[in-house]
Structure formats: C-alpha cells, structure tokens
Jmol script that loads the backbone (N, CA, C; Angstrom):
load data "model"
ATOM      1  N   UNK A   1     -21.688   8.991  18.090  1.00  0.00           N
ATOM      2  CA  UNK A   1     -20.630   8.025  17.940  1.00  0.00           C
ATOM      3  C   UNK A   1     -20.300   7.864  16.453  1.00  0.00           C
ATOM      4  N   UNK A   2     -19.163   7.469  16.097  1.00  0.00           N
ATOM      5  CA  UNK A   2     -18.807   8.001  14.777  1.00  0.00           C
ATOM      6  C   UNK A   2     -18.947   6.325  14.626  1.00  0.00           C
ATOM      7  N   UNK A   3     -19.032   5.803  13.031  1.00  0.00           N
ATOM      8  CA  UNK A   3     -18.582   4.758  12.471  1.00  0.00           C
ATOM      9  C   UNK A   3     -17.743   4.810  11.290  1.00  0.00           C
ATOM     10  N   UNK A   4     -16.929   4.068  11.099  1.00  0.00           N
ATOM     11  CA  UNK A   4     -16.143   3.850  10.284  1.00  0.00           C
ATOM     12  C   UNK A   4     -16.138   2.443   9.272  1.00  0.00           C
ATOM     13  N   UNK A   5     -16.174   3.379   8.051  1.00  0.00           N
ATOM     14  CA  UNK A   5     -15.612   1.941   6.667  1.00  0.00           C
ATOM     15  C   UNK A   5     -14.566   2.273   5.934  1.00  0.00           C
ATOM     16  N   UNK A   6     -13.803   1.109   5.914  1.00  0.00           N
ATOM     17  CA  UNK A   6     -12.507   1.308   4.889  1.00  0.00           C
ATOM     18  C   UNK A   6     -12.492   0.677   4.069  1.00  0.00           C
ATOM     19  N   UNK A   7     -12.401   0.994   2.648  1.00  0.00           N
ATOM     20  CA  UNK A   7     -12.782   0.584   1.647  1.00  0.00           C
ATOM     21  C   UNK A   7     -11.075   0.316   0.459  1.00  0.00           C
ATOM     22  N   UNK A   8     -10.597  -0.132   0.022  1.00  0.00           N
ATOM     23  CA  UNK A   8      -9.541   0.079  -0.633  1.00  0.00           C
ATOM     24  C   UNK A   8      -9.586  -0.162  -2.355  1.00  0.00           C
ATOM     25  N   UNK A   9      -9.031   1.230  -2.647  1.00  0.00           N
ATOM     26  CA  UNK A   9      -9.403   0.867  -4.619  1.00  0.00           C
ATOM     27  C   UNK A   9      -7.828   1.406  -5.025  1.00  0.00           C
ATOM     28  N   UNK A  10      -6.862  -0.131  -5.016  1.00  0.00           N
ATOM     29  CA  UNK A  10      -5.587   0.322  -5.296  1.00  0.00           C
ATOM     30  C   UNK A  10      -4.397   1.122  -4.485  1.00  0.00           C
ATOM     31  N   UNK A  11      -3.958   1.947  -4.753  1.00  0.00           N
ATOM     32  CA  UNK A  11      -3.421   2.815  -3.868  1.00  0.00           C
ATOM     33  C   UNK A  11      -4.047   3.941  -3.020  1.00  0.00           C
ATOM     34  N   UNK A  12      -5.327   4.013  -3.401  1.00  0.00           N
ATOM     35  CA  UNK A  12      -6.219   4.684  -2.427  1.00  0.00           C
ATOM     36  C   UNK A  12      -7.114   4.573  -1.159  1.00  0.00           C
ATOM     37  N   UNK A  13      -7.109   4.721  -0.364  1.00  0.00           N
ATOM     38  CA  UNK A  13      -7.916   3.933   0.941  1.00  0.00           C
ATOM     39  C   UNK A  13      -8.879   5.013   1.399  1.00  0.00           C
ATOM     40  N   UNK A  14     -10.452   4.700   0.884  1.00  0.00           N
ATOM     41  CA  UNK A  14     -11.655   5.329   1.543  1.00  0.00           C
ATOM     42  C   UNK A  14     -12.144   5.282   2.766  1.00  0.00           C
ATOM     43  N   UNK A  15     -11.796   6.327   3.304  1.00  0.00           N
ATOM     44  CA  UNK A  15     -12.493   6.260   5.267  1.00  0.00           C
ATOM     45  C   UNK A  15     -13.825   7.087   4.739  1.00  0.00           C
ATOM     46  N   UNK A  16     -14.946   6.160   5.208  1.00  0.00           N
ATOM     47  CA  UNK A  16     -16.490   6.339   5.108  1.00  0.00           C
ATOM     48  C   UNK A  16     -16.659   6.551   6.400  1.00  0.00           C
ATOM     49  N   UNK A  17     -17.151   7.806   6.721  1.00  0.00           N
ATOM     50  CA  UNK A  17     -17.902   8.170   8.207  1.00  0.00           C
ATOM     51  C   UNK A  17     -19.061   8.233   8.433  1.00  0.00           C
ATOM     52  N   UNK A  18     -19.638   7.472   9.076  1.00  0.00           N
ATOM     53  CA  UNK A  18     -21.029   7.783   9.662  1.00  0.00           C
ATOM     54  C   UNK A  18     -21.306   8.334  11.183  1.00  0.00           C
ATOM     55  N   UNK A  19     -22.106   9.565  11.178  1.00  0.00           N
ATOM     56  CA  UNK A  19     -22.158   9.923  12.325  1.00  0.00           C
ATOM     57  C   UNK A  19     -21.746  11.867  12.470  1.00  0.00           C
ATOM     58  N   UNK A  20     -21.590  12.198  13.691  1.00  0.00           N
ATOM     59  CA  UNK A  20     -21.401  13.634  13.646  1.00  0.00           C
ATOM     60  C   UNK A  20     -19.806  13.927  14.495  1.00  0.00           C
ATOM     61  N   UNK A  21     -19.324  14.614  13.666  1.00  0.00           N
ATOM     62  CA  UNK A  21     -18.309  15.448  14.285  1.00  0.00           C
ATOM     63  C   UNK A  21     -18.337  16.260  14.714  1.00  0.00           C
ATOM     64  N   UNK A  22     -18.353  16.211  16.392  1.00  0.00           N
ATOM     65  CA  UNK A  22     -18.248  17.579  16.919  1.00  0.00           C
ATOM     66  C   UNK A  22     -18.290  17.493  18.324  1.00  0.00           C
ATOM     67  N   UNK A  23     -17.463  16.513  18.870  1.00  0.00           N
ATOM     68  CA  UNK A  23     -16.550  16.253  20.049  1.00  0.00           C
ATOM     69  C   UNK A  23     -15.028  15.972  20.024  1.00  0.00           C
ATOM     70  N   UNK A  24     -14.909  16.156  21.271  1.00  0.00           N
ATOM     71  CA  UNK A  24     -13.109  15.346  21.043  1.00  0.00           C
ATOM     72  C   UNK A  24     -13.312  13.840  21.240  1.00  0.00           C
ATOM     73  N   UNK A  25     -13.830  13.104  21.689  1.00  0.00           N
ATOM     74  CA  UNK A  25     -13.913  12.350  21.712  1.00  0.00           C
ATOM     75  C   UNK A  25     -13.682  11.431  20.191  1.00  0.00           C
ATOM     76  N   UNK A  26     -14.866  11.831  19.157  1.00  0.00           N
ATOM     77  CA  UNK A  26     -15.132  11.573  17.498  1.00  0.00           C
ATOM     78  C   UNK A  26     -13.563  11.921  17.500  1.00  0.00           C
ATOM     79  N   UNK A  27     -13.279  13.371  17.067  1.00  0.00           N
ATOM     80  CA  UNK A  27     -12.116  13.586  16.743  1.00  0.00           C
ATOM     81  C   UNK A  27     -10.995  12.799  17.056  1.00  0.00           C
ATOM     82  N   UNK A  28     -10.595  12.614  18.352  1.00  0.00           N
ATOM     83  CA  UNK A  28      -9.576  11.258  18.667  1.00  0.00           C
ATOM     84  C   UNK A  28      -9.813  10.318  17.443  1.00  0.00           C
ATOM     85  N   UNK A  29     -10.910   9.683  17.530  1.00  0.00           N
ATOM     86  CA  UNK A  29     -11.395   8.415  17.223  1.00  0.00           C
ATOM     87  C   UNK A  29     -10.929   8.632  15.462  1.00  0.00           C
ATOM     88  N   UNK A  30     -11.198   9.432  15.196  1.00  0.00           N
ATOM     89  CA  UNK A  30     -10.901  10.044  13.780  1.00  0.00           C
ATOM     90  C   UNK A  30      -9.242   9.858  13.435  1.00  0.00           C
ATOM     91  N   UNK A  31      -8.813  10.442  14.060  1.00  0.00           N
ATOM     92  CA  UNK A  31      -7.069  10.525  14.335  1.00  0.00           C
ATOM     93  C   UNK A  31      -6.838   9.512  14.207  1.00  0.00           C
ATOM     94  N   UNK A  32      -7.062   8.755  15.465  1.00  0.00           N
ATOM     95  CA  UNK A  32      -6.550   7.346  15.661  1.00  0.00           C
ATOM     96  C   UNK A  32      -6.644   6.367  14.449  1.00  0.00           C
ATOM     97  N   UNK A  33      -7.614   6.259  13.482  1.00  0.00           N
ATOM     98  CA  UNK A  33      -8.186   5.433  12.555  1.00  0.00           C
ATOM     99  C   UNK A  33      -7.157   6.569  11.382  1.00  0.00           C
ATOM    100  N   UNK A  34      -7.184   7.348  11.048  1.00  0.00           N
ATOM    101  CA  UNK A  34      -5.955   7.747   9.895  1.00  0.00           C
ATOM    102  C   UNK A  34      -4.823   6.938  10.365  1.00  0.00           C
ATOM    103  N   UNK A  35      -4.378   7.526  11.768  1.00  0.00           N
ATOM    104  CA  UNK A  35      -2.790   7.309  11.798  1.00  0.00           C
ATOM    105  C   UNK A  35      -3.006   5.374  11.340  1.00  0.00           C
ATOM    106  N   UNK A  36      -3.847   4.667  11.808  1.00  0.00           N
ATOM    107  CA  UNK A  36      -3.758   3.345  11.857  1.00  0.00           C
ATOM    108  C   UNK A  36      -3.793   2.963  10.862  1.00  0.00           C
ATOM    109  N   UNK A  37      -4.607   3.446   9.316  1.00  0.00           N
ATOM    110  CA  UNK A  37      -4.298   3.591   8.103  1.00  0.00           C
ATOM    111  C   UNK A  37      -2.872   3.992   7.553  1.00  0.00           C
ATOM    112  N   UNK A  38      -2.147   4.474   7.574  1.00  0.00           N
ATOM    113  CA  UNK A  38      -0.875   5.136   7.904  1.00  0.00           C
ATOM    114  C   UNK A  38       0.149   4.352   7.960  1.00  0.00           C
ATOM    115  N   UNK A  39      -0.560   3.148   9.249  1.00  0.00           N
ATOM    116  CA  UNK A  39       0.580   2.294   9.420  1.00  0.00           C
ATOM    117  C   UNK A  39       0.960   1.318   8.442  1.00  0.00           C
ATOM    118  N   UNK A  40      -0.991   0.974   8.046  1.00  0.00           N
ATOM    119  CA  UNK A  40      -0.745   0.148   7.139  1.00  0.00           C
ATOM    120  C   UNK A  40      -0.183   0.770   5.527  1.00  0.00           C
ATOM    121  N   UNK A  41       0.536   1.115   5.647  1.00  0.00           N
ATOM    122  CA  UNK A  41       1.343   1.971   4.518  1.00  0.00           C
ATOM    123  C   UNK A  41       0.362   2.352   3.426  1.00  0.00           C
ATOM    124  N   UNK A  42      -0.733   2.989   3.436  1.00  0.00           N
ATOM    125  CA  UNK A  42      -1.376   3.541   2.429  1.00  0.00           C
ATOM    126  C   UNK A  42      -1.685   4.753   3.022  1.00  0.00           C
ATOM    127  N   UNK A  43      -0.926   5.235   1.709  1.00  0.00           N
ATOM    128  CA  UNK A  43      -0.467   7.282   1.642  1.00  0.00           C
ATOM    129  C   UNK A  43      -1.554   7.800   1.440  1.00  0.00           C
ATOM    130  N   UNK A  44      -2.379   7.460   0.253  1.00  0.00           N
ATOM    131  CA  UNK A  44      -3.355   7.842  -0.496  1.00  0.00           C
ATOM    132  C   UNK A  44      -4.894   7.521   0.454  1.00  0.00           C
ATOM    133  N   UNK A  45      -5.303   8.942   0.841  1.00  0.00           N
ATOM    134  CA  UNK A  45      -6.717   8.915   1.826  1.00  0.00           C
ATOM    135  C   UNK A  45      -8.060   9.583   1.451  1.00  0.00           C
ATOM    136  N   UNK A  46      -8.884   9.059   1.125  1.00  0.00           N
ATOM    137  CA  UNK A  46      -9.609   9.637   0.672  1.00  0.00           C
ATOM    138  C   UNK A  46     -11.262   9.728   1.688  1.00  0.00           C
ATOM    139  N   UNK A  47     -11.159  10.744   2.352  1.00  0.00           N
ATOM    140  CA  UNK A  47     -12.235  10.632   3.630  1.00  0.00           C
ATOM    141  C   UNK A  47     -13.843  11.020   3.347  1.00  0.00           C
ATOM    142  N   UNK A  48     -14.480   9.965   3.389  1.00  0.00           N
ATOM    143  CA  UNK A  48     -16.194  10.363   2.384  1.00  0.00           C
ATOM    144  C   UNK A  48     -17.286  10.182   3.614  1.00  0.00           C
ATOM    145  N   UNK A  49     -17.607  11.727   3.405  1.00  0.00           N
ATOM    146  CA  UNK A  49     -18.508  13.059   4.527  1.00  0.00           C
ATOM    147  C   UNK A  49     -19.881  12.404   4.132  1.00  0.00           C
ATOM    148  N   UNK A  50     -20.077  11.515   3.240  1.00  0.00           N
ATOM    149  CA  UNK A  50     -21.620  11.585   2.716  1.00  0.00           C
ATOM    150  C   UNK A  50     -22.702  11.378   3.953  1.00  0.00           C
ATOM    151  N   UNK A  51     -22.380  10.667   4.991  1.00  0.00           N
ATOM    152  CA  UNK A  51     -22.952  10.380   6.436  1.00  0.00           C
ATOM    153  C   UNK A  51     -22.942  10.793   7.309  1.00  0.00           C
ATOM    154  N   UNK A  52     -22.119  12.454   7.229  1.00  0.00           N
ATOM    155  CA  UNK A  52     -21.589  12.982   8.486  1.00  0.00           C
ATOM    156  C   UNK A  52     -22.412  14.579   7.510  1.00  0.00           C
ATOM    157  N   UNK A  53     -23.764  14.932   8.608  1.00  0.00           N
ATOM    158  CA  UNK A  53     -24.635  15.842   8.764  1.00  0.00           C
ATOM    159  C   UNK A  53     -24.093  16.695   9.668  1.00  0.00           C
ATOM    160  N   UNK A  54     -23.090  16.649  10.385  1.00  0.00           N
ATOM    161  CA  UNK A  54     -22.889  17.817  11.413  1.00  0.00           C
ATOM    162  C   UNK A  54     -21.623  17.480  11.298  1.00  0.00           C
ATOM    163  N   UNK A  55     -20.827  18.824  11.131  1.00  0.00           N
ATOM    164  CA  UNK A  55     -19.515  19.293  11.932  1.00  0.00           C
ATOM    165  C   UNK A  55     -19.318  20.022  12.253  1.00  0.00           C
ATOM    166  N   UNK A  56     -18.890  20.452  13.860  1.00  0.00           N
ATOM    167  CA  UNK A  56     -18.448  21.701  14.358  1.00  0.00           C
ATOM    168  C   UNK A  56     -16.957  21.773  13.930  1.00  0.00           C
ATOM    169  N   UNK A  57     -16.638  23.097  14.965  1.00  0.00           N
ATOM    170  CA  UNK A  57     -15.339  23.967  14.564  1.00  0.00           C
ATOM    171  C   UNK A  57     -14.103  22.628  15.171  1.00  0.00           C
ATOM    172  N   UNK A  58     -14.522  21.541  15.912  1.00  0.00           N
ATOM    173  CA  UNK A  58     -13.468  20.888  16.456  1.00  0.00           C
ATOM    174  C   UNK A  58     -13.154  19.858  15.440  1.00  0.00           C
ATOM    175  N   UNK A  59     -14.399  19.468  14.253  1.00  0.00           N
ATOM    176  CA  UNK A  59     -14.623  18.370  13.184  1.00  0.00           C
ATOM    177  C   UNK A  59     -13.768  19.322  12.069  1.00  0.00           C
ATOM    178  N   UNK A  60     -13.439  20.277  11.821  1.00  0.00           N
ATOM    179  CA  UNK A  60     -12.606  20.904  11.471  1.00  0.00           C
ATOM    180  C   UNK A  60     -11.041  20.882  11.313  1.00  0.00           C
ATOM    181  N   UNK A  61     -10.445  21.042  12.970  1.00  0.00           N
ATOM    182  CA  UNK A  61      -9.950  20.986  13.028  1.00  0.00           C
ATOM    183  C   UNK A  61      -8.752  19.843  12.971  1.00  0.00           C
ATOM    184  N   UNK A  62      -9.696  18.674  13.370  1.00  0.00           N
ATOM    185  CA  UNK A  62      -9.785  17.373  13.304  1.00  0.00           C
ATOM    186  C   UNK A  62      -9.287  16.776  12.250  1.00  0.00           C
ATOM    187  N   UNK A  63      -9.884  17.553  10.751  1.00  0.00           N
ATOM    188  CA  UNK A  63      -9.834  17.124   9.785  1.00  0.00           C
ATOM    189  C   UNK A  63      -8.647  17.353   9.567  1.00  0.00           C
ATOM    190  N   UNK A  64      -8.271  18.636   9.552  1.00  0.00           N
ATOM    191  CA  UNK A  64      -6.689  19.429   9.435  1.00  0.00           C
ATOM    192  C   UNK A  64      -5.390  18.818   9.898  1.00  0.00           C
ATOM    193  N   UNK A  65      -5.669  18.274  11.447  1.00  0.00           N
ATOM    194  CA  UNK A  65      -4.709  17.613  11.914  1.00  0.00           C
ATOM    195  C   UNK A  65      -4.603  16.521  10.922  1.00  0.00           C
ATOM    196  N   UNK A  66      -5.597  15.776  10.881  1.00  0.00           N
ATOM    197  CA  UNK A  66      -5.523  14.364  10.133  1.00  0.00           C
ATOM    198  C   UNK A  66      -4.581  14.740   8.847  1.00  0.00           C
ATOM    199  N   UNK A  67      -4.935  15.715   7.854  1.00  0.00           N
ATOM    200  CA  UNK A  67      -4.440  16.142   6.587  1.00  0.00           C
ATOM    201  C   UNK A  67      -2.344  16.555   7.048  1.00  0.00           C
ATOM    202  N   UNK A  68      -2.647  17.513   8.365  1.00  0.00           N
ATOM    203  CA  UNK A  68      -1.371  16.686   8.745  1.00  0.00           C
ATOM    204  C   UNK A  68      -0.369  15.999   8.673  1.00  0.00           C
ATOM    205  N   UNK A  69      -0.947  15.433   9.472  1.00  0.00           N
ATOM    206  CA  UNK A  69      -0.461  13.849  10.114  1.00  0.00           C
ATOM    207  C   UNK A  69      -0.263  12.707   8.473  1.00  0.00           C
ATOM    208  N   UNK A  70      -1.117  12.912   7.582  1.00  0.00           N
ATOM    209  CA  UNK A  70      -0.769  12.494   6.092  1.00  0.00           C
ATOM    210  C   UNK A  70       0.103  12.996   4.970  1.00  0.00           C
ATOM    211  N   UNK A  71       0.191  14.097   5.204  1.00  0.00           N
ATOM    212  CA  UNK A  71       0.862  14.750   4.637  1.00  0.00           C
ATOM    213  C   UNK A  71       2.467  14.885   4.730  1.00  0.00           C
ATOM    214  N   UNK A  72       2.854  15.325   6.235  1.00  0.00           N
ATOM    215  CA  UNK A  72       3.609  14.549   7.330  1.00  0.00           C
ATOM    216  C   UNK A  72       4.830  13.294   6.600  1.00  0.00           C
ATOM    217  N   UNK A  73       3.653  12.161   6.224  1.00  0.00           N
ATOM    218  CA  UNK A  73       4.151  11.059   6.158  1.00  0.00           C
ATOM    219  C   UNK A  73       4.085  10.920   4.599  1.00  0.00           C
ATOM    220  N   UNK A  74       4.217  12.053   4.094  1.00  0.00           N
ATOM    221  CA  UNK A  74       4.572  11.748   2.447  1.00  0.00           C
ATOM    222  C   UNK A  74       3.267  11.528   1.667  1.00  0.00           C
ATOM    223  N   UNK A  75       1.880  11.636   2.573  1.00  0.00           N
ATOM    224  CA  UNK A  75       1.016  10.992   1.821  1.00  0.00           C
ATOM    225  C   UNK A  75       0.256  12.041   0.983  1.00  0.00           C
ATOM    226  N   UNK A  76      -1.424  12.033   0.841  1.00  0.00           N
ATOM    227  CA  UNK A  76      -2.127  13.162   0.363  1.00  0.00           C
ATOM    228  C   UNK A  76      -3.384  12.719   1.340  1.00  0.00           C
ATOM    229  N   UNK A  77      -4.483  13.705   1.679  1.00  0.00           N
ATOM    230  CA  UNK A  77      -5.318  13.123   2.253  1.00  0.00           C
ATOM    231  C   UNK A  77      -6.728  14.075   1.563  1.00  0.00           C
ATOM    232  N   UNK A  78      -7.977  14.246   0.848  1.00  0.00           N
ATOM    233  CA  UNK A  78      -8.769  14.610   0.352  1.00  0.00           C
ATOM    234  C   UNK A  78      -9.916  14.083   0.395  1.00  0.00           C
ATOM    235  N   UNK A  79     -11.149  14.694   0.605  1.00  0.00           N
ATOM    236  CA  UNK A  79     -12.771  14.533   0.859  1.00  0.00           C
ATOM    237  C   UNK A  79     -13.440  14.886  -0.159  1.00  0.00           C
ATOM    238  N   UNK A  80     -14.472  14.086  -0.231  1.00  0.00           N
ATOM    239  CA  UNK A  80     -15.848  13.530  -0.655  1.00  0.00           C
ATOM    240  C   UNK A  80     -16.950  13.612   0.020  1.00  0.00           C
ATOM    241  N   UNK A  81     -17.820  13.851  -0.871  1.00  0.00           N
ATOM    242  CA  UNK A  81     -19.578  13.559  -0.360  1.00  0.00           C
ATOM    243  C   UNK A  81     -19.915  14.528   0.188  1.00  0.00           C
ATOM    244  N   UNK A  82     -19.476  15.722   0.485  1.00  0.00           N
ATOM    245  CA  UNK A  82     -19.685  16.916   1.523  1.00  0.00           C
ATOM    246  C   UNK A  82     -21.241  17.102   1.217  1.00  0.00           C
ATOM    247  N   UNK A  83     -21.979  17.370   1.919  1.00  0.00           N
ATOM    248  CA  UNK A  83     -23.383  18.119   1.810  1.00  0.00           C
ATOM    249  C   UNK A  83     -23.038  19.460   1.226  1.00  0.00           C
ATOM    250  N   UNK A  84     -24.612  20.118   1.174  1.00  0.00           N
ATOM    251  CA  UNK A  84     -24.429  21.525   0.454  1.00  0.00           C
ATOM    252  C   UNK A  84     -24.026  22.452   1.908  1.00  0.00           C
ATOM    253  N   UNK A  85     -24.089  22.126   3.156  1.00  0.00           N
ATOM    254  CA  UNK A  85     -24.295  22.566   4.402  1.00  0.00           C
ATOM    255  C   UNK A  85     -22.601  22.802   4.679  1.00  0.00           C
ATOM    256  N   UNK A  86     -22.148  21.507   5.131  1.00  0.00           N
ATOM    257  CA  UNK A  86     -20.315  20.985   4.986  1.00  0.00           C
ATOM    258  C   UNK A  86     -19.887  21.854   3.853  1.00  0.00           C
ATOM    259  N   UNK A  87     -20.067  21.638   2.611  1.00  0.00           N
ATOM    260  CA  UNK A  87     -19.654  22.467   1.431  1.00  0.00           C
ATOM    261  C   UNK A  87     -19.215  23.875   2.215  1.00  0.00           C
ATOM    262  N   UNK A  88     -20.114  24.372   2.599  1.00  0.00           N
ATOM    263  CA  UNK A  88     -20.579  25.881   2.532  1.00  0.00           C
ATOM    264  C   UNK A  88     -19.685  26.052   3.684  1.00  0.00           C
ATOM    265  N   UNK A  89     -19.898  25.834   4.706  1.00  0.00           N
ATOM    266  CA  UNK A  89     -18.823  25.799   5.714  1.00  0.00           C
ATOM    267  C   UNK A  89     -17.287  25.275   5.858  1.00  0.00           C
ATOM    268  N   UNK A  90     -16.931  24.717   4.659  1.00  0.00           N
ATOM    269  CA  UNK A  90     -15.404  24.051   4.406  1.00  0.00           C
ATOM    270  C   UNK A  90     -14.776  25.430   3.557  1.00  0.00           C
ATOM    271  N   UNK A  91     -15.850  26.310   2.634  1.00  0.00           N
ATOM    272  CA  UNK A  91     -15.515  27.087   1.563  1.00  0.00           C
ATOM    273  C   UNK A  91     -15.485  28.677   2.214  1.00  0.00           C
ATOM    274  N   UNK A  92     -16.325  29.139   3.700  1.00  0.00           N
ATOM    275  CA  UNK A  92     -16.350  29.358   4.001  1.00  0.00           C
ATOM    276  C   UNK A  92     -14.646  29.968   5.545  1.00  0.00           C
ATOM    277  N   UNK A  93     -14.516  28.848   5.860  1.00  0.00           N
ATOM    278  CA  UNK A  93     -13.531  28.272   6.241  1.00  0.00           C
ATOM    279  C   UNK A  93     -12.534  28.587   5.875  1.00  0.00           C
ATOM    280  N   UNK A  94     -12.345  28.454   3.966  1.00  0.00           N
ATOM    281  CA  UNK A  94     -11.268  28.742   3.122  1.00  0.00           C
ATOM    282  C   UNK A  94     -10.614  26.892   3.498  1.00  0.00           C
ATOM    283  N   UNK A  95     -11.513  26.064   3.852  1.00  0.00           N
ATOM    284  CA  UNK A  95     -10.821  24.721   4.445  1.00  0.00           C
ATOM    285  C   UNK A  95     -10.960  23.996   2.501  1.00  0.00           C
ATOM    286  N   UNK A  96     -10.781  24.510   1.578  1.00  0.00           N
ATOM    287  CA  UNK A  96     -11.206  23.891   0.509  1.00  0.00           C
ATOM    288  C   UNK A  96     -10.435  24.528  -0.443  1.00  0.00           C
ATOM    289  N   UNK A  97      -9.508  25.672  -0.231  1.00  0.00           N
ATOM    290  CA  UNK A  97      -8.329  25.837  -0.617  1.00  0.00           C
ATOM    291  C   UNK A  97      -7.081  24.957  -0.227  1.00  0.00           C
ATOM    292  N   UNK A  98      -6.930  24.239   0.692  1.00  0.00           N
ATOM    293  CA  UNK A  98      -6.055  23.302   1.560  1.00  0.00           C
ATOM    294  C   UNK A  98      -6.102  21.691   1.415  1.00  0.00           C
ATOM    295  N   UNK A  99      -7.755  21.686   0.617  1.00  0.00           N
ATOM    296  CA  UNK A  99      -7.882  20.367   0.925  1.00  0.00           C
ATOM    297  C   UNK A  99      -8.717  20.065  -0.131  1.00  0.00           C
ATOM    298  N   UNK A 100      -8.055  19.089  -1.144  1.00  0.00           N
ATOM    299  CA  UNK A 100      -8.732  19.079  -2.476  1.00  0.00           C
ATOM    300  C   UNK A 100     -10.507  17.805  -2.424  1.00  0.00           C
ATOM    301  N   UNK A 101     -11.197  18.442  -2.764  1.00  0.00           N
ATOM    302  CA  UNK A 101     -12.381  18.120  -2.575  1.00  0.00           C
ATOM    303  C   UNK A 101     -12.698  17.199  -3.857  1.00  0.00           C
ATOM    304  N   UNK A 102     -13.154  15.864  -4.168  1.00  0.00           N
ATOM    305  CA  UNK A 102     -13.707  15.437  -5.204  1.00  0.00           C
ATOM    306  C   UNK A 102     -15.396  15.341  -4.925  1.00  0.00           C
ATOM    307  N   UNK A 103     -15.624  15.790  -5.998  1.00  0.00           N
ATOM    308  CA  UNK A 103     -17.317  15.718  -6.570  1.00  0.00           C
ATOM    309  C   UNK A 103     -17.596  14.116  -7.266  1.00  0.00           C
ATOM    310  N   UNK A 104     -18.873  13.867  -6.639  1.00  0.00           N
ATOM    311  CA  UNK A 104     -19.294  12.536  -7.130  1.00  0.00           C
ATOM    312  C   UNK A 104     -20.108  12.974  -8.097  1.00  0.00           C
ATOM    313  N   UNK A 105     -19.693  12.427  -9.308  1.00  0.00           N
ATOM    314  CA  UNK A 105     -20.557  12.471 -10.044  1.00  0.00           C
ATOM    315  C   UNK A 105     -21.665  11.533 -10.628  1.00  0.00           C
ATOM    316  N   UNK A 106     -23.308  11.343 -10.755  1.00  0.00           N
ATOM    317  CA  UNK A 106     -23.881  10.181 -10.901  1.00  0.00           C
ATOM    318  C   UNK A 106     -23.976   9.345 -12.277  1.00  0.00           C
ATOM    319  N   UNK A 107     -24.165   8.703 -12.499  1.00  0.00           N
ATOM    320  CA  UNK A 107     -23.830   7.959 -14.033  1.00  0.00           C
ATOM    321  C   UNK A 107     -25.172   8.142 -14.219  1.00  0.00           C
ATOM    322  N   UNK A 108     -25.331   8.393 -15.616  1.00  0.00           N
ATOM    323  CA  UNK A 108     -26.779   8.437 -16.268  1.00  0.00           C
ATOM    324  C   UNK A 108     -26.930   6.942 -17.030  1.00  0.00           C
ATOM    325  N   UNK A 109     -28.109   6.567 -16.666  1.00  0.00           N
ATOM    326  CA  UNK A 109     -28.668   5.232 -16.960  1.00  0.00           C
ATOM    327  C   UNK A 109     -29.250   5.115 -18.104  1.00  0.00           C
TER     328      UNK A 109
END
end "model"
wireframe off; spacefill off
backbone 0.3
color backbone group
C-alpha cells in the first residue's frame, strides 16, 4: 500500500512515497494524487523515491504517465531520493534521459 506526503516549498510541491510500486492498484493511487495536485494549480512536482524500495515495469510506467499528465498541463514533474537499485534501473530504462533527476546532497556539519 503506498503512502503519501505533500510537502510544499513555494512553487514546488513534494509527493513523498512510502511503500512499493508495482501494482495497478499503487499506480492508480499514484495518478490520482498527481492529477489532484494538478488541480490544486501547482505545476511544479517534485516526486521523492527515498521510501519506495521496489519498482516494477508498471511503477515505471506509472511514473511516465504521471510526467504526462504534468507536462500536459504546462507543468514539469522530476524525482528524488532514488536508491542505487531505482537509479540503476531508471538509467537503464534510459527513464533518466526524460526525467530530470535531483541528487540530495548532505550538509557537512
């Protein structure tokens, strides 16, 4: 079961996932929560993987539609937090030519 946090910094709106992608079910649930972001008129999406350990080929696709469906509507839509696993399989994919990826970087103390 997927969970969701939305976080907002300005014109940007963070969808935090917890959980695994790799039903239709998630995927709907995924959809549904962009487009509903969407409504609330924020273009700018920024979707953070740091909690999501599994995605199959449908969490994929999923993603794509979503990028879509944002894009679509004038917006931009781009991911965060990928594991080295996700990484490898987004780059793999060629899903990381399409879909601009930000790196977290940690602050030194």
């Amino acid at each position: 079961m997927l969970h969701f946090v939305e976080q907002k910094y300005g014109d940007v709106t963070v969808l935090s996932i917890k959980g695994k992608l790799a039903d239709t079910p998630e995927m709907n649930k995924l959809h549904e929560k962009i487009a509903f972001i969407l409504e609330d008129q924020a273009m700018n999406i920024v979707i953070d993987l740091q909690h999501v350990h599994r995605i199959a080929s449908l969490g994929i696709g999923a993603i794509l539609r979503c990028l879509t469906t944002v894009r679509n509507k004038g917006g931009d839509l781009r991911l965060t937090g990928l594991s080295d696993t996700i990484r490898s399989l987004f780059s793999i994919t060629k899903i990381i030519g399409i879909i601009k990826i930000f790196v977290r970087r940690h602050r030194k103390k």
